[in-house]
N, C-alpha and C positions, 0 to 999 in steps of 0.2 A: 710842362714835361717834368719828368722826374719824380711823380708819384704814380705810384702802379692802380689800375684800377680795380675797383671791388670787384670781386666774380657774382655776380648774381645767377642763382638758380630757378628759372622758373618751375614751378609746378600746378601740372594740370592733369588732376586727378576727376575720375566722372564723378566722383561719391571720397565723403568722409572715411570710409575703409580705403582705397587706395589713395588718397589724399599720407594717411597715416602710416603706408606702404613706403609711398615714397619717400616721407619724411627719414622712417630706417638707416633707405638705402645713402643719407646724408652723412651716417655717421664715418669718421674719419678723413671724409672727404675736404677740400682745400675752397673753403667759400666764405664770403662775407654776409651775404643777405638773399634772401628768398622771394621771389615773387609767385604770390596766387595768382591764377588765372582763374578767375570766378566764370568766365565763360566755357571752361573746361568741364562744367557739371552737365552731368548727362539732362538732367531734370532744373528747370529755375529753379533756386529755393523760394521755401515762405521764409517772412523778414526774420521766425525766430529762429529758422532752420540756419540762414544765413549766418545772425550771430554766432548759435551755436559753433559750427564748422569754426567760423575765423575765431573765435576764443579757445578751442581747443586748439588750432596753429598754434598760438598766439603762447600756451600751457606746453607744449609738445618743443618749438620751436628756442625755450628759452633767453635769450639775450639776443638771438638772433633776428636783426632788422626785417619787417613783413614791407614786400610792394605790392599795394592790390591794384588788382588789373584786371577790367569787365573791356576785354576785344570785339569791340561791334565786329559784326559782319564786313560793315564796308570799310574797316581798317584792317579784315583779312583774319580777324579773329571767327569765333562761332558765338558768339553772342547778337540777340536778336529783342533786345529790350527794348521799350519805346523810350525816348527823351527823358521823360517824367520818372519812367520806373528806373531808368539809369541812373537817374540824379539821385532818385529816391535811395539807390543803395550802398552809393560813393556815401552820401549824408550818414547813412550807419555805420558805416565803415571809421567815418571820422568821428563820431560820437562813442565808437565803441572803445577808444582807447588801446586797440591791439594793432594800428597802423602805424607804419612811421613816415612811408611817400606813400603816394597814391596817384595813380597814372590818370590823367584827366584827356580826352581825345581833343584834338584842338578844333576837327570839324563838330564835334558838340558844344563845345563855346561858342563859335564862330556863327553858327547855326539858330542856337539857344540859350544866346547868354544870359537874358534875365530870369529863367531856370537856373542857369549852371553859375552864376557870380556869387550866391551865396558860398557855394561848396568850396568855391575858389580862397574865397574870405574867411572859411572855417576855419580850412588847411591853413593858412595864415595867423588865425587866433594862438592854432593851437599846437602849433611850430612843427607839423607833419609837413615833410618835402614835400611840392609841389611837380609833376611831373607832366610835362606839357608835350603831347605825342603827335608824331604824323606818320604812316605808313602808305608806302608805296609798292606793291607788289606787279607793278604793269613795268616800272622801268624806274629811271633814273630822269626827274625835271632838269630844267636848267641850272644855270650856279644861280641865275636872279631869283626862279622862284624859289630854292631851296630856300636862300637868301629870306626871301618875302617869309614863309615859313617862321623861321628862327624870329626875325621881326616881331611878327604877331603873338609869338609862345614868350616873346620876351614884353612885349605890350602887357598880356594877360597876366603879371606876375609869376613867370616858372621860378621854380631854382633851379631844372633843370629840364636843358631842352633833347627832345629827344627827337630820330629822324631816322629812319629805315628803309632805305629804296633799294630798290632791286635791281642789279649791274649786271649789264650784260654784256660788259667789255673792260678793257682796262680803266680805259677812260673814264669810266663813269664810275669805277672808287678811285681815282685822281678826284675827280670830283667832290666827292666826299671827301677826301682828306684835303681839298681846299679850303670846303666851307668849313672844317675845324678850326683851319687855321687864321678866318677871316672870324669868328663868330669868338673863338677865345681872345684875340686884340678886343674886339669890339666890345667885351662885356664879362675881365677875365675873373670877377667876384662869382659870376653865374658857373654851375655846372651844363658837360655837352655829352651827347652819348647821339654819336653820327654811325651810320650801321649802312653799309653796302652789302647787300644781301644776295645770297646765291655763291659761287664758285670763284667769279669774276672779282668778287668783291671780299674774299676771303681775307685780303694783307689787312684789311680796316679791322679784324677782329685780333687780327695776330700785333698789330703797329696802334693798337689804342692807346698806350702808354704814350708815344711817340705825340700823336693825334689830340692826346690833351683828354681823352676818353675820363669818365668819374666811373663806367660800370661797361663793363662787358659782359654778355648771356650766355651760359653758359647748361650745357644739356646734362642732364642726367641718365635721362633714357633718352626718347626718342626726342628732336629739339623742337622747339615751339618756332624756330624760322629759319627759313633757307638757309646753311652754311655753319649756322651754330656748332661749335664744336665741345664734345664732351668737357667735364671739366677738370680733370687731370692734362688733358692736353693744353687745356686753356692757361691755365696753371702752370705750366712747364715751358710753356711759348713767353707768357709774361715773365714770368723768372730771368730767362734768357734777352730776351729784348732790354730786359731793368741792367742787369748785364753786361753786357754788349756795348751797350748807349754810354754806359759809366754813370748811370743816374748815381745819384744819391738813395743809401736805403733811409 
């Protein structure tokens, strides 16, 4: 506690024109880092289509840290790649030089690791944060499996671990702000980004500070998951909770 966390902005543009739209609407706005959402394109790209896009980011976006992020389907994103082609394009991503973290699904490891270890080992080579995800949009697990989760993203070398389940009571972002607080003792060199998503689960966005959070999501237009909230409010809730708490700035 006591460091505020980044604001990340996702964007998920269909196409390089509104990719370059949204980028605009950034200016003056209160953000640390940007996340692509490559499964936000209307059309897969081809691989040089692909570089293109993220080297123009990359031009566009100046100093400003890129997170890429290809959301399969079954993590709730619309991305619909197979294994191979997935790995294929996290790999250019890390070769390309315009990344600095790079979201890696943990059911893709888990799955197909002697495909996806190298990419793991890249990001390692080449000191891009490691970003180790699970996504739950049906509910909230238990505090074991959450538990089990973190585990395995901490097995697989993350820097940081990420968790996003969907609360449909109080209890179940209690929950989530437990396993913050069990997962930061447990391993407090590592970065966490715990996410109770939905309504229910709204404090985990506003109390990330609090929670030991490295980033909170924050929208620009429409948000890319339940509860997200714009990011002037995101902005003004962190301010005030930094605040409030007495952190240290």
């Amino acid at each position: 506690m006591g460091i505020k966390p980044k604001i990340c902005v996702p964007l998920m543009g269909k196409d390089l024109h509104e990719l370059n739209a949204l980028i605009k609407k950034l200016t003056g706005a209160t953000f640390d880092l940007v996340e692509w959402r490559v499964d936000g394109l209307e059309v897969t790209p081809s691989d040089q289509e692909f570089l293109r896009i993220l080297k123009d980011l990359r031009t566009h976006l100046g100093a400003a840290p890129i997170l890429l992020t290809y959301r399969t389907a079954l993590e709730g994103g619309n991305g619909d790649l197979d294994p191979e082609h997935y790995c294929n394009l996290l790999k250019m991503a890390i070769q390309s030089g315009c990344v600095d973290l790079l979201d890696v699904e943990l059911q893709m490891i888990e799955n197909h690791y002697v495909l996806m270890n190298p990419c793991l080992l890249e990001c390692k080579k080449r000191g891009i944060e490691l970003v180790i995800s699970k996504h739950d949009f049906k509910g909230t697990p238990s505090l074991k499996v959450l538990e089990s989760w973190a585990d395995k993203m901490r097995y697989f070398g993350a820097d940081v671990l990420k968790i996003a389940v969907m609360a449909e009571s109080k209890s179940d972002a209690l929950k989530v702000m437990a396993l913050s607080e069990l997962e930061n003792k447990k391993s407090p060199e590592l970065q966490t980004v715990f996410i109770a998503m939905g309504n229910a689960g709204l404090i985990t966005r506003y109390a990330a500070e609090f929670m030991g959070s490295a980033l909170v999501f924050a929208s620009l237009d429409a948000g890319t998951g339940p509860g997200q909230m714009p990011i002037k409010q995101t902005s003004d809730a962190l301010d005030l909770l930094h605040q409030i708490m007495g952190f240290e700035n």
